[in-house]
C-alpha positions, 0 to 999 in steps of 0.5 A: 530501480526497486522492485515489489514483487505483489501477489495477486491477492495484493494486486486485487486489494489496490485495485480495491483500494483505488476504486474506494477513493478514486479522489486520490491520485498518488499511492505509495507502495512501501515494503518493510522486512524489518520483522525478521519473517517476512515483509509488510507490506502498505499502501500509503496515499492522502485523501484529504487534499489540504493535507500537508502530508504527502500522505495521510492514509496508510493500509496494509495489504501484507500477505501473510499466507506467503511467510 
């Protein structure tokens, strides 16, 4: 199981997120420490339905104020 610890902060801005586009249905956390600071993270999701992506939109809710 992976697991994605979020701040509050994050917890609010997919609530957010979900509201604004309640036509999607499906999002994906991803969570990327690549950076070497701290991890990025996204919330990736479609909102046009004849994509042929799993996803075609991406926001990121990082919380820069835990680095």
């Amino acid at each position: 199981m992976t697991e994605f610890p979020l701040t509050r902060n994050q917890v609010y801005q997919l609530a957010e997120i979900a509201a604004k586009f309640p036509e999607s249905e499906w999002f994906t956390i991803h969570e990327d420490s690549t950076s070497g600071i701290g991890p990025t993270v996204q919330v990736k999701f479609s909102i046009f339905k004849d994509s042929h992506k799993d996803f075609d939109t991406t926001i990121d809710i990082t919380d820069y104020s835990t680095w």
